[in-house]
C-alpha positions as CSV (number, residue, x, y, z in Angstrom):
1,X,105.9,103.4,60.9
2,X,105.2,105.0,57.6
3,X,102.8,108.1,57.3
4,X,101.0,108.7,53.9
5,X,99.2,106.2,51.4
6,X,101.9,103.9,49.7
7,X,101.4,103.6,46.2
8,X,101.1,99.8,44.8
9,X,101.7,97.4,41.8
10,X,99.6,98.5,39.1
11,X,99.5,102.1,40.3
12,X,101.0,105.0,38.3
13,X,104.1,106.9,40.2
14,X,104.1,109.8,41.6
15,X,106.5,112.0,39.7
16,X,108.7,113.9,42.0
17,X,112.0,116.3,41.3
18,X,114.6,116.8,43.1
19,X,118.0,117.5,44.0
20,X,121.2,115.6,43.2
21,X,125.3,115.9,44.1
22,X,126.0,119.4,42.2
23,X,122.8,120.7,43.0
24,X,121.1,118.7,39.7
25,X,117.6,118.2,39.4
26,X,116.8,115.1,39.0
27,X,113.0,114.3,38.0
28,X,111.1,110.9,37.8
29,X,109.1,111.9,34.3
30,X,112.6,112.4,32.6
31,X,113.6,108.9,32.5
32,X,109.8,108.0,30.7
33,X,110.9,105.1,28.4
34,X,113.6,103.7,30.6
35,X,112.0,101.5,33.9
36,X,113.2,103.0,37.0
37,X,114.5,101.4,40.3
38,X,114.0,103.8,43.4
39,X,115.6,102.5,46.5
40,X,114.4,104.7,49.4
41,X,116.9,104.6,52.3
42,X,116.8,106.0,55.9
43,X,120.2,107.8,56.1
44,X,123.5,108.4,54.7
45,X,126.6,107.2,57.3
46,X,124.1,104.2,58.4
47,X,125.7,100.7,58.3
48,X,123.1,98.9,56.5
49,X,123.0,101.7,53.7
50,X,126.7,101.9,53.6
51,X,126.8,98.0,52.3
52,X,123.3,98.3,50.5
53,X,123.7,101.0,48.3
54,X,127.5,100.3,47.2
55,X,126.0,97.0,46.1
56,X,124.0,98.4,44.1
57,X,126.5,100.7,42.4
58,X,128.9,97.4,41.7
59,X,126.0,95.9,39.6
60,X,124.9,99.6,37.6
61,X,126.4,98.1,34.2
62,X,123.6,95.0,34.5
63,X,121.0,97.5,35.7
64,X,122.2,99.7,32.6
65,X,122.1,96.5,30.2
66,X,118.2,95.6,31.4
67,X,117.3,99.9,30.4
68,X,117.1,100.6,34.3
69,X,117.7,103.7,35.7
70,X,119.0,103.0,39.5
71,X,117.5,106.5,41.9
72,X,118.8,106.3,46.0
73,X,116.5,108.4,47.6
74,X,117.3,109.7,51.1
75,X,116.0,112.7,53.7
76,X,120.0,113.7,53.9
77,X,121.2,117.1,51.8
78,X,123.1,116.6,48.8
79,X,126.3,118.2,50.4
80,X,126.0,114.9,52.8
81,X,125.6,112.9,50.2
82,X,128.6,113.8,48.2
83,X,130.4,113.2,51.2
84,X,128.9,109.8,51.9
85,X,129.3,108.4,48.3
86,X,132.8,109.4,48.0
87,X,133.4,107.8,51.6
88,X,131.6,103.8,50.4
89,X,132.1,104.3,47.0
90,X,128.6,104.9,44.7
91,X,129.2,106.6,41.8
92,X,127.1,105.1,38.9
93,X,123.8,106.4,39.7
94,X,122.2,109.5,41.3
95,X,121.6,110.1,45.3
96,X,118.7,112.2,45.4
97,X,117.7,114.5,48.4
98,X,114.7,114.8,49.4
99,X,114.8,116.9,52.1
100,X,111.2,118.7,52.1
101,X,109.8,115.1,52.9
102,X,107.6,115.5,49.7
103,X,108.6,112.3,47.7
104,X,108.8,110.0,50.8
105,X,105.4,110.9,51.8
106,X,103.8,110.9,48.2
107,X,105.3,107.0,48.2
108,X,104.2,106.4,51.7
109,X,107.9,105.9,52.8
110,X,108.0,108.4,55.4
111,X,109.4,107.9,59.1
112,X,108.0,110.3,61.3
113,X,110.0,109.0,64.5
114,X,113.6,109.4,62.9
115,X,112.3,112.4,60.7
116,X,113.6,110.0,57.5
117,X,112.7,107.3,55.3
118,X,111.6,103.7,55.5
119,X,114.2,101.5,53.3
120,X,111.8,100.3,50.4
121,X,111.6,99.7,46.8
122,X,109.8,100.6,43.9
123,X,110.3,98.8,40.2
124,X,108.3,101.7,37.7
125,X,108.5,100.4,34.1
126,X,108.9,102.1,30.8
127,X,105.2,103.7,31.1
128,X,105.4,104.9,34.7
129,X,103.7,102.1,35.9
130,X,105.0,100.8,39.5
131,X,105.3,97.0,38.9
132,X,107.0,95.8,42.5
133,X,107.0,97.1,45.9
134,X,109.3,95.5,48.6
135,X,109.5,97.0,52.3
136,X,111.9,96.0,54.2
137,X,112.3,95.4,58.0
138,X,114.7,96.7,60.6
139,X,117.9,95.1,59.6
140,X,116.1,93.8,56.4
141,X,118.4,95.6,53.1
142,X,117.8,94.9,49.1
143,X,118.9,92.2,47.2
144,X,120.6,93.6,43.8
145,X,119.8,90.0,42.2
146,X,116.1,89.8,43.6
147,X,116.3,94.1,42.2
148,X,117.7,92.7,38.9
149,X,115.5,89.6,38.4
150,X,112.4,91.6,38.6
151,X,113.5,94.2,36.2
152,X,114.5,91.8,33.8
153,X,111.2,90.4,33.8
154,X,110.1,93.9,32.2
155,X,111.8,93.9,29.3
C-alpha cells in the first residue's frame, strides 16, 4: 500500500519542511530538544480524521506538559486545511501540507492508489531519534492515550 522505505525505531528522522495554515514553514530540525509526534493522515473532510485529529487537539495541553510537539501531516493544501480545522475544531498544533509527496515518501507513508497518505505514527525524541512507529489499518485511527503513554516514557 505504501511506496518508499519506512523508517524504524532506532532510526534517525528524516527532517522535512513544510508548509503550514498562513503559508508557515514548518520544519522537523526546529523542534530539536522537544520529542515530536507526527500523525500522518490520508485526507482532510475524511470521517475517521475528522474524530482523530480533533482528539488529538483536546489533549495538546498533556502533550505540551510531556515537551511534545504534536505535527498532522496530510497531502491536502494548507488553504484546505484552514478550512477543515476551523470546520472540526484543531487549533493547538500545526497541519502541515505536504503536497509534493516528499515527506510521505521519505517516511514510507505514501499511498499511491488515493494519491495520499497512509494514517501512521511516528514518536521522534529529543535527539531526533524515531522511538515508535504504529500503522494503522483501514478504519484503524490513533489512540491519544496509547500517543501519550509512549511519549511519557521519554522523558
Amino acid at each position: 500500500m505504501s511506496e518508499g522505505k519506512a523508517p524504524e525505531a532506532g532510526d534517525s528522522a528524516p527532517d522535512f519542511t513544510l508548509k503550514t495554515i498562513g503559508l508557515r514553514d514548518v520544519s522537523l530540525k526546529s523542534f530539536r530538544g522537544k520529542n515530536v509526534v507526527l500523525l500522518f493522515y490520508p485526507l482532510d473532510w475524511t470521517p475517521g480524521c475528522s474524530t482523530c485529529m480533533p482528539a488529538f487537539d483536546r489533549r495538546i495541553k498533556e502533550f505540551e506538559a510531556a515537551g511534545t510537539q504534536v505535527l498532522g501531516i496530510s497531502t491536502d493544501s494548507p488553504f484546505g486545511h484552514e478550512a477543515w480545522a476551523k470546520s472540526v475544531g484543531i487549533s493547538n498544533y500545526p497541519l502541515l501540507s505536504d503536497i509534493h509527496r516528499t515527506t510521505s515518501r521519505a517516511y514510507g507513508v505514501y499511498w499511491p492508489d488515493w494519491n495520499a497518505n497512509v494514517r501512521a505514527t511516528f514518536v521522534i525524541d529529543k535527539q531526533g531519534t524515531i522511538r515508535v512507529v504504529e500503522r494503522y489499518g483501514k478504519s484503524e485511527l490513533p489512540n491519544p492515550d496509547k500517543i501519550l503513554a509512549e511519549v511519557k516514557k521519554l522523558t
